[in-house]
C-alpha beads as a LAMMPS data file, in Angstrom:
LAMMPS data file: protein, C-alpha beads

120 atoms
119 bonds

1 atom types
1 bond types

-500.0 500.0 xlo xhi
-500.0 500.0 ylo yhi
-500.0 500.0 zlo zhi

Masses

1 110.0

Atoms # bond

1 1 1 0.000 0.000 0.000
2 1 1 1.232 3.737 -0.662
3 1 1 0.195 7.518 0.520
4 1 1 -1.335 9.734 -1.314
5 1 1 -1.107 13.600 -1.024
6 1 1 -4.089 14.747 0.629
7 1 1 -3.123 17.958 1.789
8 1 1 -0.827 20.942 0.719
9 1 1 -0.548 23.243 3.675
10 1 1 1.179 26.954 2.778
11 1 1 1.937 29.387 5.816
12 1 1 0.784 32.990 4.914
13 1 1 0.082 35.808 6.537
14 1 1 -3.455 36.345 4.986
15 1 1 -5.223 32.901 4.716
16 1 1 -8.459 34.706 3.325
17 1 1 -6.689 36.919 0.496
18 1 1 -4.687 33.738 -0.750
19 1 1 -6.923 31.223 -0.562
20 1 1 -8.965 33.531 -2.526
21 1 1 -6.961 33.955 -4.975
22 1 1 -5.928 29.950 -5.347
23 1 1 -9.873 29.412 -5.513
24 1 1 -9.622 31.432 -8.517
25 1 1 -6.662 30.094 -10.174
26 1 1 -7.855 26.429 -9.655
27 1 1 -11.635 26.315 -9.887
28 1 1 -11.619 25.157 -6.037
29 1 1 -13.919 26.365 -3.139
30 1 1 -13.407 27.178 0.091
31 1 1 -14.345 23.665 2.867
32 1 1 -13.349 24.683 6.056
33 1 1 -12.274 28.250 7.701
34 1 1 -11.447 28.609 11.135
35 1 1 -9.616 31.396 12.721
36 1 1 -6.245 30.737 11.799
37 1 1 -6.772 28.655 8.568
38 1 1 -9.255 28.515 5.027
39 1 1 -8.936 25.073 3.376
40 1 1 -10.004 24.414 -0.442
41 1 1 -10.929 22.162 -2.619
42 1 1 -11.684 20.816 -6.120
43 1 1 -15.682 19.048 -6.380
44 1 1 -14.095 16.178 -4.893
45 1 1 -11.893 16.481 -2.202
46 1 1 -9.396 14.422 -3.384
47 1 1 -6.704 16.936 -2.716
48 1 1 -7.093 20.451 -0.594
49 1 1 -4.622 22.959 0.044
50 1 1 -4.976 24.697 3.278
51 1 1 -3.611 28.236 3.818
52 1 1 -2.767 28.869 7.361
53 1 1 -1.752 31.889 9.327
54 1 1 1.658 32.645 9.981
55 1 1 3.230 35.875 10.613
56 1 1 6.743 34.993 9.211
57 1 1 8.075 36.744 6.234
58 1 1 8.974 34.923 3.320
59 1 1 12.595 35.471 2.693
60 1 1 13.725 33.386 0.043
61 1 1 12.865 30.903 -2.738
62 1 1 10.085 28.002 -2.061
63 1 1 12.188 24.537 -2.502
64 1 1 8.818 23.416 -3.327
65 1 1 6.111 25.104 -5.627
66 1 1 2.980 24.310 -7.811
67 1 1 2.707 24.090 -11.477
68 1 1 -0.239 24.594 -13.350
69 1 1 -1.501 24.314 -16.668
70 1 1 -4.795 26.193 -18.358
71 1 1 -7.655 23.990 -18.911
72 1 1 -9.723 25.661 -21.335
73 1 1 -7.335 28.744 -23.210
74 1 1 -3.744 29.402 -24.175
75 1 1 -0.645 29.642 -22.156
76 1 1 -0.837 33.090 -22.983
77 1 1 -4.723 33.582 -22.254
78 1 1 -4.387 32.039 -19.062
79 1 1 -1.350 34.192 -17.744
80 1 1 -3.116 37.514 -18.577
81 1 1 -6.619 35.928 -16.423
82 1 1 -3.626 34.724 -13.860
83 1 1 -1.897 38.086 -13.708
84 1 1 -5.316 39.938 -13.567
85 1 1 -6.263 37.586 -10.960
86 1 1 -3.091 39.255 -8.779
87 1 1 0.064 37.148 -9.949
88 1 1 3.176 38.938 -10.943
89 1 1 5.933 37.955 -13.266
90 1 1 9.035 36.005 -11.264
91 1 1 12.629 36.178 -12.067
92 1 1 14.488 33.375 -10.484
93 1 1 17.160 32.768 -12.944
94 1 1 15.241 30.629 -15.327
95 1 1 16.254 32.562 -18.885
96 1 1 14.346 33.053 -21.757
97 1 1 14.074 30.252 -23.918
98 1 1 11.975 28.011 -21.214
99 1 1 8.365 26.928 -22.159
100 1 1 6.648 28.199 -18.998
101 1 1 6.354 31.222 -17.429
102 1 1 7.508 31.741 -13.497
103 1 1 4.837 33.902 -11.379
104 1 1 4.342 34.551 -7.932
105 1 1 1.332 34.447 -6.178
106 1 1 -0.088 37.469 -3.861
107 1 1 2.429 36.513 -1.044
108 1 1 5.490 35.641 -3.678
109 1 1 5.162 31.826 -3.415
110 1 1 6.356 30.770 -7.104
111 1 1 4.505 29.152 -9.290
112 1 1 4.865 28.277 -12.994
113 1 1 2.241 28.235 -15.834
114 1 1 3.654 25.449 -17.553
115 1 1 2.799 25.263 -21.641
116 1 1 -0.127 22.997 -23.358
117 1 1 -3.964 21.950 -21.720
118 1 1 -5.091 19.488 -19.392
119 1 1 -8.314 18.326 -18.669
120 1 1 -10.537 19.861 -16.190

Bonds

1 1 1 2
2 1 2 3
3 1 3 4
4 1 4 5
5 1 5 6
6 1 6 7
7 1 7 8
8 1 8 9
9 1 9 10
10 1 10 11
11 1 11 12
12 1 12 13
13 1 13 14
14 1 14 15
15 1 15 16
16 1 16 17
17 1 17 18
18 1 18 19
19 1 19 20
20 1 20 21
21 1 21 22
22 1 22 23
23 1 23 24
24 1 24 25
25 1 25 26
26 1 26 27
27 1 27 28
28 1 28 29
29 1 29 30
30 1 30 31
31 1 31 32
32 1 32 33
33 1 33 34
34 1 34 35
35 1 35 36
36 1 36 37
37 1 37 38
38 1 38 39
39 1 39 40
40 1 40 41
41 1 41 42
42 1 42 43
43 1 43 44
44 1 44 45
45 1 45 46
46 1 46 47
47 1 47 48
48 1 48 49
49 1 49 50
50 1 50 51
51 1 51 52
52 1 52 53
53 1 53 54
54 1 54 55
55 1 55 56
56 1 56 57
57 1 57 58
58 1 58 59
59 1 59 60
60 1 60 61
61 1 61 62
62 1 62 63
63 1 63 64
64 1 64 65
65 1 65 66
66 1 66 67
67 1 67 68
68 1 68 69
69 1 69 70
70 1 70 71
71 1 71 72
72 1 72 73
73 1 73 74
74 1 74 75
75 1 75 76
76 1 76 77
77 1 77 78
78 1 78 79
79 1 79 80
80 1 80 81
81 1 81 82
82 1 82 83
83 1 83 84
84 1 84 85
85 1 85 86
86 1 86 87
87 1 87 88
88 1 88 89
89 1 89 90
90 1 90 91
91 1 91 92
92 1 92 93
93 1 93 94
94 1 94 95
95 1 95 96
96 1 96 97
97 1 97 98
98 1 98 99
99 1 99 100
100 1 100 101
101 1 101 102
102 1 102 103
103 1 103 104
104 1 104 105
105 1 105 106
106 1 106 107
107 1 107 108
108 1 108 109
109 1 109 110
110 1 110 111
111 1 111 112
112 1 112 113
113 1 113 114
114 1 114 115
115 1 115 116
116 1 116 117
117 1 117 118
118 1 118 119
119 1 119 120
């Protein structure tokens, strides 16, 4: 028998505002909120993120971070809707002949829109 990811927890000083924003991104909805902590999800559960409070500035790169790919538009579509959504554009080194782009969310946890479509 194996795990399975259930959960990816991210500290952050504003659970509300970034889990927000992630609901956006990803289609999820908020499950749970409690003082210190929102939790969301896709339709079914299968794996939540949960965004809880910490007051600890972020100082340097994640050695972890999330890629995503658009579902339903263009690379290029869906980092305009991800930069109106509050993203901004990351430099961490990675040049300019890569195939995704590097953002950071509200709270400047990377990310990268990776190129091509997935399902839903």
């Amino acid at each position: 028998m194996a795990s399975r990811i259930t959960e990816l927890v991210l500290d952050c000083t504003d659970p509300e505002r970034l889990a927000a924003f992630w609901c956006e991104v990803l289609g999820y909805e908020v499950i749970d909120r409690e003082d210190v902590l929102v939790e969301i999800a896709p339709s079914d559960r299968r794996t939540t993120m949960l965004f809880l409070k910490n007051s600890d500035t972020k100082l340097q790169k994640l050695r972890l971070h999330i890629d995503v790919r658009a579902t339903d538009r263009s690379q290029d579509e869906e980092l305009e809707r991800l930069l109106e959504l509050g993203a901004t554009r990351a430099d961490i080194g990675q040049g300019d002949d890569v195939s995704w782009y590097t953002l950071h969310d509200p709270e400047g946890n990377e990310f990268c829109l990776l190129s091509g479509r997935v399902e839903p």
